[in-house]
PyMOL Python script that loads the backbone (N, CA, C, O; Angstrom):
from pymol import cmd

cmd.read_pdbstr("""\
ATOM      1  N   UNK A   1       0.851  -1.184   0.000  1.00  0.00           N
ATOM      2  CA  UNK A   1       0.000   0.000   0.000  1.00  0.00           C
ATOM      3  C   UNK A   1       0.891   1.238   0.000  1.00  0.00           C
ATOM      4  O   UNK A   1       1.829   1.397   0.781  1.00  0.00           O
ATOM      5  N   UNK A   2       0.502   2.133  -0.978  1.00  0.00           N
ATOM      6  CA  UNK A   2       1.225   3.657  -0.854  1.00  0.00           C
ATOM      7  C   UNK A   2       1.107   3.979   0.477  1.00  0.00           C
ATOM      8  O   UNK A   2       0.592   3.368   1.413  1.00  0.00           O
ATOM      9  N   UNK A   3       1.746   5.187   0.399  1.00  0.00           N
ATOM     10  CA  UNK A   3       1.523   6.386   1.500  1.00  0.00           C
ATOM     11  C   UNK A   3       0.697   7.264   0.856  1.00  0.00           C
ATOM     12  O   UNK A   3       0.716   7.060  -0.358  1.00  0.00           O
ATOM     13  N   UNK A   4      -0.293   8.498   1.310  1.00  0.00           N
ATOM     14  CA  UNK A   4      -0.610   9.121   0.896  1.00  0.00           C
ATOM     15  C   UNK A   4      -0.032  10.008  -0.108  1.00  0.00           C
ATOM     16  O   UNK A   4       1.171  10.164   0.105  1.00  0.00           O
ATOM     17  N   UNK A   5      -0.536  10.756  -1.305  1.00  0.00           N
ATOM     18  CA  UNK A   5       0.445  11.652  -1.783  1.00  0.00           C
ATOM     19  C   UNK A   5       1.699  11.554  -2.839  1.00  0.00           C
ATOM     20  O   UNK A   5       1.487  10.463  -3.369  1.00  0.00           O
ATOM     21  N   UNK A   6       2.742  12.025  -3.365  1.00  0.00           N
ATOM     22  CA  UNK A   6       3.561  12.042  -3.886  1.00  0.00           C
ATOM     23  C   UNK A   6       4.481  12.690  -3.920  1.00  0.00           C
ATOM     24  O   UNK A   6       3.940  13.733  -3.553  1.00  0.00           O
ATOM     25  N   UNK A   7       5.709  13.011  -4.098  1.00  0.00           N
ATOM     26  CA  UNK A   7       6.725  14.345  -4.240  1.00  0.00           C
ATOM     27  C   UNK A   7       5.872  15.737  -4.346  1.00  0.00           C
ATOM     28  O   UNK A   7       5.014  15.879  -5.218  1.00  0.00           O
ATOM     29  N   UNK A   8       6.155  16.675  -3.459  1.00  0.00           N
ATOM     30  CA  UNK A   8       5.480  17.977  -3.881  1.00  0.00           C
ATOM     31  C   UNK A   8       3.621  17.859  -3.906  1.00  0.00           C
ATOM     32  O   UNK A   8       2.907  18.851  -3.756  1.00  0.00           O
ATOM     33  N   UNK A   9       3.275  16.948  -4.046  1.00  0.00           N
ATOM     34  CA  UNK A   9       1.636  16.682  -3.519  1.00  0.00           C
ATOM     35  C   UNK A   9       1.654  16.909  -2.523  1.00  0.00           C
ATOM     36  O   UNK A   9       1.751  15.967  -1.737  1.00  0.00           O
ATOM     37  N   UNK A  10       1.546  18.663  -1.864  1.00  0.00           N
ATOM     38  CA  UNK A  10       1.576  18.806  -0.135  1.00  0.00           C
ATOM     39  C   UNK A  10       0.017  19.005   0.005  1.00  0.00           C
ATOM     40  O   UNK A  10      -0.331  19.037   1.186  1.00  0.00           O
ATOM     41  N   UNK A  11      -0.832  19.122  -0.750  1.00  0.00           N
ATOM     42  CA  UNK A  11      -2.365  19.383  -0.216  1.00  0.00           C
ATOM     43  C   UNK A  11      -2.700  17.792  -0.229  1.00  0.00           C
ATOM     44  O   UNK A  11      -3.779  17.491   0.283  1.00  0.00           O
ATOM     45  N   UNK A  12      -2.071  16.959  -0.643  1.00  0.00           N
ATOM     46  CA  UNK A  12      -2.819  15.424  -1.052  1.00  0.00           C
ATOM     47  C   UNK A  12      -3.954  15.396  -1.804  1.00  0.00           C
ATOM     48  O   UNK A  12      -5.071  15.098  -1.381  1.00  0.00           O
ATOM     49  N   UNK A  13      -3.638  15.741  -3.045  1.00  0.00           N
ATOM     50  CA  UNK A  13      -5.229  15.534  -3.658  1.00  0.00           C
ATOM     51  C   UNK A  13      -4.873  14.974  -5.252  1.00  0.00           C
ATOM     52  O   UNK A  13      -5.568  15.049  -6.266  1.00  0.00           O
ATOM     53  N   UNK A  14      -3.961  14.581  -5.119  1.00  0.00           N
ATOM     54  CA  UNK A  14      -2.965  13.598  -6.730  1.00  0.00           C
ATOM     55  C   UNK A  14      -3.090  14.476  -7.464  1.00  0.00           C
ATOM     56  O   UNK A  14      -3.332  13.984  -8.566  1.00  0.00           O
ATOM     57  N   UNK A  15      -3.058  16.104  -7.546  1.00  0.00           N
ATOM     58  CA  UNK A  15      -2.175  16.659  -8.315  1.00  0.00           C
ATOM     59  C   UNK A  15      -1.246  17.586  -7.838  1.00  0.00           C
ATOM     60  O   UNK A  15      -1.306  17.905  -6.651  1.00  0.00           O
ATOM     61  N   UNK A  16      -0.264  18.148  -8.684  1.00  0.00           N
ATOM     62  CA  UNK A  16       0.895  18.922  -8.285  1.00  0.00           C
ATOM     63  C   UNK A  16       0.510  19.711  -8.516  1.00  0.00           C
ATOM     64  O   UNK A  16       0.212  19.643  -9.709  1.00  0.00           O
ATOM     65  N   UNK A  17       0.112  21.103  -7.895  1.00  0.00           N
ATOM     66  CA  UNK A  17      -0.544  22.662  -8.986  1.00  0.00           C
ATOM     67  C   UNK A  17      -0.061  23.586  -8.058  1.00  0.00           C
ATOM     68  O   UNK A  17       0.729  23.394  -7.134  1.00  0.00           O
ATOM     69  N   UNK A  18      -0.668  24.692  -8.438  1.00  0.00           N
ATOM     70  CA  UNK A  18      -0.869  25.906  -7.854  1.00  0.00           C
ATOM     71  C   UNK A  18      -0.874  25.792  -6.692  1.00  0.00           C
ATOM     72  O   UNK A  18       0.003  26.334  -6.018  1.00  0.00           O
ATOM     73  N   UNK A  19      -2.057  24.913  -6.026  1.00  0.00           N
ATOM     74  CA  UNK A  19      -2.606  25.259  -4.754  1.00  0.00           C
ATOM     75  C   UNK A  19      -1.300  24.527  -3.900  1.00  0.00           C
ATOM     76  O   UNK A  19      -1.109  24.859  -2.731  1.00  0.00           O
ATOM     77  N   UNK A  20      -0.420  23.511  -4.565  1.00  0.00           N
ATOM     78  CA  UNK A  20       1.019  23.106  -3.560  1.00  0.00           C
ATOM     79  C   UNK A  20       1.749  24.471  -3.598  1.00  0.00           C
ATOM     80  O   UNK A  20       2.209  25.174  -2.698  1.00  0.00           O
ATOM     81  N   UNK A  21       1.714  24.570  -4.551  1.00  0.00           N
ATOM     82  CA  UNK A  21       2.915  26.051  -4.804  1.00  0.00           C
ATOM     83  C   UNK A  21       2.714  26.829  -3.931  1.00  0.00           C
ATOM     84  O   UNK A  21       3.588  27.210  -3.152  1.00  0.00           O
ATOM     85  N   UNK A  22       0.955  27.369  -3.907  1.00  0.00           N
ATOM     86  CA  UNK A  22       0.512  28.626  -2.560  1.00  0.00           C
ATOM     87  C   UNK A  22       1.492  27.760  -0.642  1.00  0.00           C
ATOM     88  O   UNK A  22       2.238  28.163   0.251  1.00  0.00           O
ATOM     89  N   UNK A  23       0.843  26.607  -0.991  1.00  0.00           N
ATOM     90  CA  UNK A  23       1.353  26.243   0.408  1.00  0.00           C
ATOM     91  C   UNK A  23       2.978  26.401   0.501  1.00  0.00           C
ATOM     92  O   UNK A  23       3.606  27.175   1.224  1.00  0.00           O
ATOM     93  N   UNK A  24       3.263  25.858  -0.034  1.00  0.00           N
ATOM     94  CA  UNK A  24       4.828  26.373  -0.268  1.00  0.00           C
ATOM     95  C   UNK A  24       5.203  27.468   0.521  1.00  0.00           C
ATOM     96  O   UNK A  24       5.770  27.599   1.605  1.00  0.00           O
ATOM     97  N   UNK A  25       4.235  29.002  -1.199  1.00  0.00           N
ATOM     98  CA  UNK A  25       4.923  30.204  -0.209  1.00  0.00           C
ATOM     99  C   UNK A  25       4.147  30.476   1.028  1.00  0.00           C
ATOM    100  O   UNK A  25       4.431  31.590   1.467  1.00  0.00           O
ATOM    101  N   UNK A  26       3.202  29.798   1.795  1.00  0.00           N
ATOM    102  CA  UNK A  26       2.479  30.066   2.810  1.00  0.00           C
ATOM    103  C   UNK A  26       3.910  29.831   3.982  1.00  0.00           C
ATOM    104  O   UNK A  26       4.140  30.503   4.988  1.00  0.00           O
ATOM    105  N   UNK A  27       4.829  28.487   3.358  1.00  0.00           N
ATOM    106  CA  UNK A  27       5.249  27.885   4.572  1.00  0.00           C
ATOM    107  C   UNK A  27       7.169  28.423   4.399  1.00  0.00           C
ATOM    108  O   UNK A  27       8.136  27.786   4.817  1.00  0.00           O
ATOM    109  N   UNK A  28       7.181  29.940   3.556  1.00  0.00           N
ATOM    110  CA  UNK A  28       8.166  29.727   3.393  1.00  0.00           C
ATOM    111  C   UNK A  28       8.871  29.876   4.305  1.00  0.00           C
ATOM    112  O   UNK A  28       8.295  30.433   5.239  1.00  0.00           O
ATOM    113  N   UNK A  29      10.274  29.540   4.553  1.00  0.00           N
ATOM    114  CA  UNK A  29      11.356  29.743   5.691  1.00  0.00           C
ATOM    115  C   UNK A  29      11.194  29.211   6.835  1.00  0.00           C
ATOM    116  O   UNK A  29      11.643  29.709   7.867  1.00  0.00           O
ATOM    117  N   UNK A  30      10.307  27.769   6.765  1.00  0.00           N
ATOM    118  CA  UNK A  30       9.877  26.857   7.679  1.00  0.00           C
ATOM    119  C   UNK A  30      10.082  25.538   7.653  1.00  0.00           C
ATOM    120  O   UNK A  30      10.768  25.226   6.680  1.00  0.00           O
ATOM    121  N   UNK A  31       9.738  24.546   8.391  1.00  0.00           N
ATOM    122  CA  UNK A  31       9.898  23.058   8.442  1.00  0.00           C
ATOM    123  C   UNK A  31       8.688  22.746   8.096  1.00  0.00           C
ATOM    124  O   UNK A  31       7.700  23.476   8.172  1.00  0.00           O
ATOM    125  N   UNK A  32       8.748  21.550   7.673  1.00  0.00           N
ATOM    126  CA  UNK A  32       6.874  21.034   7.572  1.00  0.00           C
ATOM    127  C   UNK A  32       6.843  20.407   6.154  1.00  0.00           C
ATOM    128  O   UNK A  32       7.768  20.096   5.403  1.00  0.00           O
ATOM    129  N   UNK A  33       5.884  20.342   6.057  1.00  0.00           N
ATOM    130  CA  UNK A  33       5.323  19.500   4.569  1.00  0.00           C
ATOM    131  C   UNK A  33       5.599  20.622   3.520  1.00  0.00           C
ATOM    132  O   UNK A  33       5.412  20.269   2.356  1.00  0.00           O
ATOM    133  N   UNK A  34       5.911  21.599   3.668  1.00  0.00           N
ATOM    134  CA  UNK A  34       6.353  22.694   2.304  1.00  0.00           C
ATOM    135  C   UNK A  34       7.598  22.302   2.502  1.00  0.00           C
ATOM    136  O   UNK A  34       7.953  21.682   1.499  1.00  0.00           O
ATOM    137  N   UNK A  35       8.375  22.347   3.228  1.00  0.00           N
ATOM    138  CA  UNK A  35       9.907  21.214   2.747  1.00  0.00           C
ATOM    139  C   UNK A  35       9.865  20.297   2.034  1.00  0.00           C
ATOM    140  O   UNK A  35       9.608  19.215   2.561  1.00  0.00           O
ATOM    141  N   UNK A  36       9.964  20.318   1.395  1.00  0.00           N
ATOM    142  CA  UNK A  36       9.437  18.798  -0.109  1.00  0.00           C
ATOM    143  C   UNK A  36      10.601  18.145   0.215  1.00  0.00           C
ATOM    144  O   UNK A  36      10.438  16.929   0.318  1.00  0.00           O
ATOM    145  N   UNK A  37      12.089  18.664   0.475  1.00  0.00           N
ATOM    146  CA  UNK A  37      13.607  18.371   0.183  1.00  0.00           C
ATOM    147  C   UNK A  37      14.309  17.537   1.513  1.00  0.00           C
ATOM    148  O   UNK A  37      15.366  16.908   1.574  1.00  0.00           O
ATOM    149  N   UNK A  38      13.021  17.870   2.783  1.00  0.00           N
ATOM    150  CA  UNK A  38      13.730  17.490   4.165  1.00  0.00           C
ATOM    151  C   UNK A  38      15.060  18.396   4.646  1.00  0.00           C
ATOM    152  O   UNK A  38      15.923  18.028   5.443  1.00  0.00           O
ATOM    153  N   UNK A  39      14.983  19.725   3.918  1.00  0.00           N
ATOM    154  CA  UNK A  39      16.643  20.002   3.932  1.00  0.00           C
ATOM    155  C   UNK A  39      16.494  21.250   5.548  1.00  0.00           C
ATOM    156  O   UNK A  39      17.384  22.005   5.938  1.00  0.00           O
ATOM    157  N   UNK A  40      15.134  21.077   6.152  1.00  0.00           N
ATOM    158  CA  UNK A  40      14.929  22.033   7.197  1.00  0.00           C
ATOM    159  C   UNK A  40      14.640  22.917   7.062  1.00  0.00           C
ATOM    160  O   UNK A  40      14.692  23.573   8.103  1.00  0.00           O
ATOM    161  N   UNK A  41      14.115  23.708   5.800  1.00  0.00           N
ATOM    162  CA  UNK A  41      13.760  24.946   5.558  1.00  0.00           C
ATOM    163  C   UNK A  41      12.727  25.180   4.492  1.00  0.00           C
ATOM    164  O   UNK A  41      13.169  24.691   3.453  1.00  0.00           O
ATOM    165  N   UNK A  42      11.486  25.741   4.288  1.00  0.00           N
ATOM    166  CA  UNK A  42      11.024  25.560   2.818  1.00  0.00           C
ATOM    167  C   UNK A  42      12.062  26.917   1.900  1.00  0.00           C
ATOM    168  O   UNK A  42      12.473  28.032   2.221  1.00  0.00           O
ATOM    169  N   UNK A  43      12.128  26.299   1.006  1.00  0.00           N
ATOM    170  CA  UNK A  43      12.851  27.929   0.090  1.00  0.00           C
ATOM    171  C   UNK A  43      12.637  27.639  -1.561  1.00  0.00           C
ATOM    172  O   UNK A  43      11.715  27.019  -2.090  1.00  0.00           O
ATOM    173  N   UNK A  44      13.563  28.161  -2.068  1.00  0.00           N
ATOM    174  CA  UNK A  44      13.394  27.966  -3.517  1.00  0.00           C
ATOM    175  C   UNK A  44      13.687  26.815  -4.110  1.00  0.00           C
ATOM    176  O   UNK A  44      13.098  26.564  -5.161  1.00  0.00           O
ATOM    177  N   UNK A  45      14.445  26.066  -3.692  1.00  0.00           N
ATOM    178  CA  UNK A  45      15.017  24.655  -4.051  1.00  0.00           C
ATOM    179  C   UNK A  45      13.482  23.425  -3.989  1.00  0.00           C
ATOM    180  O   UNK A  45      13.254  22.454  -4.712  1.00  0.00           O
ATOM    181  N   UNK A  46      12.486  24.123  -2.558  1.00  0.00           N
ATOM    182  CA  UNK A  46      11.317  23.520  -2.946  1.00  0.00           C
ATOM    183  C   UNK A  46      10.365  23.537  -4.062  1.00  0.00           C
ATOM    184  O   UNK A  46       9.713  22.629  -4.578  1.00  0.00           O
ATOM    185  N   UNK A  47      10.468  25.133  -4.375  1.00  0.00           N
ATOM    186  CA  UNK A  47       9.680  25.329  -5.563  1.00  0.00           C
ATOM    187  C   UNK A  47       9.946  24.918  -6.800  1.00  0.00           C
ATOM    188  O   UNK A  47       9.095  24.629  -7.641  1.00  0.00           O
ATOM    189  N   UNK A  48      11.571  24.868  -6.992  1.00  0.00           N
ATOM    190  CA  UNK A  48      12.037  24.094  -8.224  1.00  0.00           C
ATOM    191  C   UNK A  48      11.453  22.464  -8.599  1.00  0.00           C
ATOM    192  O   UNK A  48      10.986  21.973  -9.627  1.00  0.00           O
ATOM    193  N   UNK A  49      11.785  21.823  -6.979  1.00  0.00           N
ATOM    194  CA  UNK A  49      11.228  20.633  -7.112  1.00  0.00           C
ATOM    195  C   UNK A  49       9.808  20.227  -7.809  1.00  0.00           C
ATOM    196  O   UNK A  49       9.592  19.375  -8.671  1.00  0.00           O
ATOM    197  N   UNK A  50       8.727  21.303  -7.013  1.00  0.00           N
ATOM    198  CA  UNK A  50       7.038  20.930  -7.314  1.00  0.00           C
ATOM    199  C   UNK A  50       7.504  21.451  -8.532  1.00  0.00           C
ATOM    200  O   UNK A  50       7.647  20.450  -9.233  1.00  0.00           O
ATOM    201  N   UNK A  51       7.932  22.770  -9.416  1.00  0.00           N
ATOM    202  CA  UNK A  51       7.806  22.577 -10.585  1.00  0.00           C
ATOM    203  C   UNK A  51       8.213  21.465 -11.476  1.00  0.00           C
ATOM    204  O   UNK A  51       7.612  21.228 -12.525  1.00  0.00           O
ATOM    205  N   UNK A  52       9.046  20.907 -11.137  1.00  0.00           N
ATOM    206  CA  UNK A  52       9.558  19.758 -11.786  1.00  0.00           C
ATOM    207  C   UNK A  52       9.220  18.561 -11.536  1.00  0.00           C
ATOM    208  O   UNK A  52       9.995  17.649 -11.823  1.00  0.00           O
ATOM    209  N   UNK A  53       7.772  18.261 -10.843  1.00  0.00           N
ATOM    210  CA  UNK A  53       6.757  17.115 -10.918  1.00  0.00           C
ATOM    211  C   UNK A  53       5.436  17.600 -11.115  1.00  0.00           C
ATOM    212  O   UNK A  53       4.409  16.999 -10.799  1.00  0.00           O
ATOM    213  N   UNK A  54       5.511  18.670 -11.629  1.00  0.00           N
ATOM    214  CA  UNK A  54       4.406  19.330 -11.726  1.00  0.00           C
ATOM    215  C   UNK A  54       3.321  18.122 -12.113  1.00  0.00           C
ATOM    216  O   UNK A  54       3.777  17.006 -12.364  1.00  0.00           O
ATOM    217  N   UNK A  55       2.103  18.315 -12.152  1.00  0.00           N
ATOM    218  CA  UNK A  55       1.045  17.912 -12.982  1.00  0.00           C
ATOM    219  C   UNK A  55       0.364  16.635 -12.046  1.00  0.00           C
ATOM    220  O   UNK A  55       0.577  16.568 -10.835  1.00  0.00           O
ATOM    221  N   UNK A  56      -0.615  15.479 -12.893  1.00  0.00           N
ATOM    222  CA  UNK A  56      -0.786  14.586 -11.982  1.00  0.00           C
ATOM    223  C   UNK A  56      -0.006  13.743 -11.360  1.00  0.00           C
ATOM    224  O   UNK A  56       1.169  13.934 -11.671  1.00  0.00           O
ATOM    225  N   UNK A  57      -0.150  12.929 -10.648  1.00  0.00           N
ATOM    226  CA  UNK A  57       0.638  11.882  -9.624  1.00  0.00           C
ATOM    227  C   UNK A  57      -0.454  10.593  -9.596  1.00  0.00           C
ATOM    228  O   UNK A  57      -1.636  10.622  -9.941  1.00  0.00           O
ATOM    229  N   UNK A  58       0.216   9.609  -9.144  1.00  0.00           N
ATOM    230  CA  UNK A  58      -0.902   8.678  -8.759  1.00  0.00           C
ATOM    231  C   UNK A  58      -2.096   8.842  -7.786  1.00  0.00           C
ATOM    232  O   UNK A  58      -2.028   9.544  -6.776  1.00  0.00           O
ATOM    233  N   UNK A  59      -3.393   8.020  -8.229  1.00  0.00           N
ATOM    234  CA  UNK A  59      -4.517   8.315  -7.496  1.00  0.00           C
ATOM    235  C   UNK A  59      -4.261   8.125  -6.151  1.00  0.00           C
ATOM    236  O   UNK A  59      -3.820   7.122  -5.591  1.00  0.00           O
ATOM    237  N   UNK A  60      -4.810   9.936  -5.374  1.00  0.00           N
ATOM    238  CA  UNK A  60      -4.492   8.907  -3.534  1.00  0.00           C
ATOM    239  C   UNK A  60      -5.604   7.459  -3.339  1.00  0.00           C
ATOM    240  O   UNK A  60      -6.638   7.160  -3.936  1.00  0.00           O
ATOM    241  N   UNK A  61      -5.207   7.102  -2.760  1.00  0.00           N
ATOM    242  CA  UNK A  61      -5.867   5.954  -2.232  1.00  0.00           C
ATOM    243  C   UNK A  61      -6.933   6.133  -0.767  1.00  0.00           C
ATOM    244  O   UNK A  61      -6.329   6.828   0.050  1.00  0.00           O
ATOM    245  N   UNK A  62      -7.561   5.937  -0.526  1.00  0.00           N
ATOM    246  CA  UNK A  62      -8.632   5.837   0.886  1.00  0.00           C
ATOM    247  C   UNK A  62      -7.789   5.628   1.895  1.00  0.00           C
ATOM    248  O   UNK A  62      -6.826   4.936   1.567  1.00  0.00           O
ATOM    249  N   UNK A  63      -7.810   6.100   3.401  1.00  0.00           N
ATOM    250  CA  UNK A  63      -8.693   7.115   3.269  1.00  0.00           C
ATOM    251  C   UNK A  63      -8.223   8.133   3.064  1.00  0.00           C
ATOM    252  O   UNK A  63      -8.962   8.972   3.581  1.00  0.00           O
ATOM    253  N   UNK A  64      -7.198   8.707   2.485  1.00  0.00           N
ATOM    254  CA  UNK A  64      -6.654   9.930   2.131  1.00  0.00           C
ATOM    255  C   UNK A  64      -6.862  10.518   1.102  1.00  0.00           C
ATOM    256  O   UNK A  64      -6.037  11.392   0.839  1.00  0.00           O
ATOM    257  N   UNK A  65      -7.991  10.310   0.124  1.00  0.00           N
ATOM    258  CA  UNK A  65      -8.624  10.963  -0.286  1.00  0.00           C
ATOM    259  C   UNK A  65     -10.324  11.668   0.011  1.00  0.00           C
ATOM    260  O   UNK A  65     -11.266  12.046  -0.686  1.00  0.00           O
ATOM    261  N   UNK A  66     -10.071  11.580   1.155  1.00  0.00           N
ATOM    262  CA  UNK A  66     -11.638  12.027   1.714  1.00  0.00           C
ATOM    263  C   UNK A  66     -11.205  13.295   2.055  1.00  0.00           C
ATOM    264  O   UNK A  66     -10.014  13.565   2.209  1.00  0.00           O
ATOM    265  N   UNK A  67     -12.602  14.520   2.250  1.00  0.00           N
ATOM    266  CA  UNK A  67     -12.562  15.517   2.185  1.00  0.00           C
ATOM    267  C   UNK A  67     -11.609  15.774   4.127  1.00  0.00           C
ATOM    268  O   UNK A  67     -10.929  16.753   4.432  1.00  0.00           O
ATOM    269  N   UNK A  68     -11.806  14.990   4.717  1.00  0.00           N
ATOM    270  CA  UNK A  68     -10.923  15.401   5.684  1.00  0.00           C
ATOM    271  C   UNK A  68      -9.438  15.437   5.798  1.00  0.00           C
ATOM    272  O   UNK A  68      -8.776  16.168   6.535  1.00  0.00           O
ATOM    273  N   UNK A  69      -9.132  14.786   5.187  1.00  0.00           N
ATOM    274  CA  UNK A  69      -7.578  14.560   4.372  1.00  0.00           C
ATOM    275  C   UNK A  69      -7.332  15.817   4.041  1.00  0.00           C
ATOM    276  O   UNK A  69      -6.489  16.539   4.574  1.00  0.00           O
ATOM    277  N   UNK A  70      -8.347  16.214   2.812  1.00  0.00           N
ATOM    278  CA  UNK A  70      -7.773  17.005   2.070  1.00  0.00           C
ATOM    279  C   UNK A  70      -8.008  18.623   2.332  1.00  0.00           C
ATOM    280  O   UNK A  70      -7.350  19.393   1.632  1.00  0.00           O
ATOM    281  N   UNK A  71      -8.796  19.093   3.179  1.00  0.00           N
ATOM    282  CA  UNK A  71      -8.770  20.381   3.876  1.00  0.00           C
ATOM    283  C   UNK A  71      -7.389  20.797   4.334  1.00  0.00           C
ATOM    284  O   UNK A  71      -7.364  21.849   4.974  1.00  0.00           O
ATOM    285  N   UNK A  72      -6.387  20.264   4.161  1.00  0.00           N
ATOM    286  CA  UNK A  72      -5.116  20.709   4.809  1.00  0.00           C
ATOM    287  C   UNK A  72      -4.667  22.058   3.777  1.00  0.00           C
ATOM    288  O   UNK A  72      -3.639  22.696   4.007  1.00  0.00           O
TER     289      UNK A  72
END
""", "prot")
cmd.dss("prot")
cmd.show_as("cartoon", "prot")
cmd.util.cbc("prot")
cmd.orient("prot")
């Protein structure tokens, strides 16, 4: 069984878009799930990443695709 999600899928909803990107700069100069890289910081090196998986990802799977999941 997957894990929820994919590279840069920080809202969990199997695609890469905009709305990861907003979280991103929501979380910039922080730890957390806008760190795509684990490198301790969100910054630009994250944003390079989501651009460069941009688009869909595999389907999440249950239950992490329910609307409580995905309010994050």
């Amino acid at each position: 069984i997957r894990e929820a999600g994919c590279p840069g899928d920080i809202k969990v909803d199997g695609i890469r878009d905009v709305l990861d990107l907003l979280l991103i700069i929501d979380g910039w100069g922080t730890m957390g799930a806008s760190d795509i890289n684990n490198d301790g910081t969100t910054d630009v090196i994250d944003i390079l990443l989501l651009i460069g998986e941009w688009g869909e990802c595999w389907p999440v799977q249950a239950p992490f695709n329910s609307p409580a999941f995905q309010s994050t």
